[in-house]
N, C-alpha and C positions, 0 to 999 in steps of 0.2 A: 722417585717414580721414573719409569724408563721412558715415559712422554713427555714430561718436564724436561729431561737429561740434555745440555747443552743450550740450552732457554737461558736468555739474559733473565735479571729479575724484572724487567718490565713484560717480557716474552709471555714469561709463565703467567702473572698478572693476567697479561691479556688475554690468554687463551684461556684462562682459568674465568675471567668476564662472560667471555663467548660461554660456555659449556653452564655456567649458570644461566644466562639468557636463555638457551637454547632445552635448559632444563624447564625451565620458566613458561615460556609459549607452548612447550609440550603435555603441560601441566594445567594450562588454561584451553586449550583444544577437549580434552578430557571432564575438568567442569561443565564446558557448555554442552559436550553431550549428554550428563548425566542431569543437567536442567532440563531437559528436552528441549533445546532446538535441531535438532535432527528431523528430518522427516520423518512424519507422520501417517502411515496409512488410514488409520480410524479417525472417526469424528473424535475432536479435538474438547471436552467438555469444555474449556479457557474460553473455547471461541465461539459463543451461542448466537442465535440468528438475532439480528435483529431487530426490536421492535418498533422504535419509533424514527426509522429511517428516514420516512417523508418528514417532518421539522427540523432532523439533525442534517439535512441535504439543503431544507429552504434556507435554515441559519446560514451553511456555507456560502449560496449564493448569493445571500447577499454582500458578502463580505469580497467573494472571489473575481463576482462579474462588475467589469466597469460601469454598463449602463444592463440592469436588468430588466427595466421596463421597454425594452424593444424585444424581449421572449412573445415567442407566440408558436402556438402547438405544441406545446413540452409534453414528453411522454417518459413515464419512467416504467424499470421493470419489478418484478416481485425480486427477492434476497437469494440468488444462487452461488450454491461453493464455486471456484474458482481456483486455480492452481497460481497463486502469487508469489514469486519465489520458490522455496522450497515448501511452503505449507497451504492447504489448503484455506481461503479466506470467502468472507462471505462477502458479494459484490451485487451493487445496483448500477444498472445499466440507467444511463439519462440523455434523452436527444432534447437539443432545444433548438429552434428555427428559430431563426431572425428576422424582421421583421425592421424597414425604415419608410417612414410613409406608407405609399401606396406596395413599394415594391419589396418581393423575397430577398433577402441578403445572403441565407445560407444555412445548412443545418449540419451539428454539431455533435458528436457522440462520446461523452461523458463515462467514465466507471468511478463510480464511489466505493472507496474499499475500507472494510470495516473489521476493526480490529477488537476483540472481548465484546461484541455487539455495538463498539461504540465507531461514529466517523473519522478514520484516520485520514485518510487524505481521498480529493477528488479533482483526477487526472484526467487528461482527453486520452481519449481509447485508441487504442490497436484494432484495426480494421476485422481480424478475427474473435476480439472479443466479446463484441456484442452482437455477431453475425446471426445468433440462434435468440438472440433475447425476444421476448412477449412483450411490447408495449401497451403500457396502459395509460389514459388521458390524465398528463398532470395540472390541472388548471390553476393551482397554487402556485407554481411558478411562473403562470402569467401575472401573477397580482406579486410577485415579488416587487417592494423596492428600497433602495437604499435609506 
C-alpha cells in the first residue's frame, strides 16, 4: 500500500493502531446516537414526571444535610421540565432557611433533578434557575431528622 511505503515495521504497526482506534471512537459516536442521546425536541416518554417527589427528596435530606433539624420555612416547587445538559429533565425547586436559636442563618436554593421519574441528584441551584419557581409550604422538611 502506497501509505504504508517506507514505514518501518513498527511504523506501519502504529499507524495501522491509530486508524483502528480512530475507526473505533467513530463507530461508538454513531451507537450513541442511534440510542438517542442526542437532543431531543419532544417529550421524552423514558422521562415521566414524577410522582412521589416529596419522600424521594425527604429520604435525600436526610442523608445530605449535616444537621436537618435547624430547617425552618422549607418550601418546595411542583415538577417542571428543565433544560439539563442536552435533554430536557424534570426538576424540583427546594428553599430551605436556617434557623439557630433565636436568630435566621440563611436561606438556601436547592434543584432536585429527576431522572425516569426517579431522584438522581440534588444540587444547590443556579441563581437563574429557580428564579420563576411557585413555592409551596414544605413542612415535612421541618420535621426532617437524622
Amino acid at each position: 500500500m502506497a501509505v504504508f511505503r517506507g514505514l518501518s515495521d513498527a511504523g506501519r504497526s502504529g499507524l495501522a493502531c491509530l486508524l483502528l482506534a480512530a475507526a473505533v471512537a467513530l463507530a461508538a459516536c454513531t451507537v450513541a446516537r442511534l440510542s438517542g442521546d442526542e437532543a431531543n425536541d419532544g417529550e421524552d416518554p423514558r422521562n415521566p414526571q414524577p410522582t412521589n417527589y416529596r419522600s424521594e427528596i425527604l429520604a435525600a435530606l436526610r442523608v445530605y444535610l449535616n444537621n436537618p433539624a435547624e430547617i425552618r420555612d422549607a418550601g418546595i416547587s411542583a415538577p417542571l421540565l428543565m433544560r439539563i445538559g442536552l435533554r430536557d429533565r424534570y426538576v424540583v425547586c427546594l428553599r430551605l432557611n436556617a434557623r439557630k436559636g433565636d436568630g435566621f442563618v440563611g436561606s438556601k436554593d436547592y434543584v432536585a433533578v429527576f431522572v425516569a421519574g426517579r431522584l438522581d441528584q440534588l444540587i444547590e441551584a443556579k441563581r437563574e434557575q429557580c428564579a420563576t419557581a411557585e413555592y409551596q409550604p414544605f413542612p415535612e422538611a421541618e420535621k426532617v431528622a437524622r
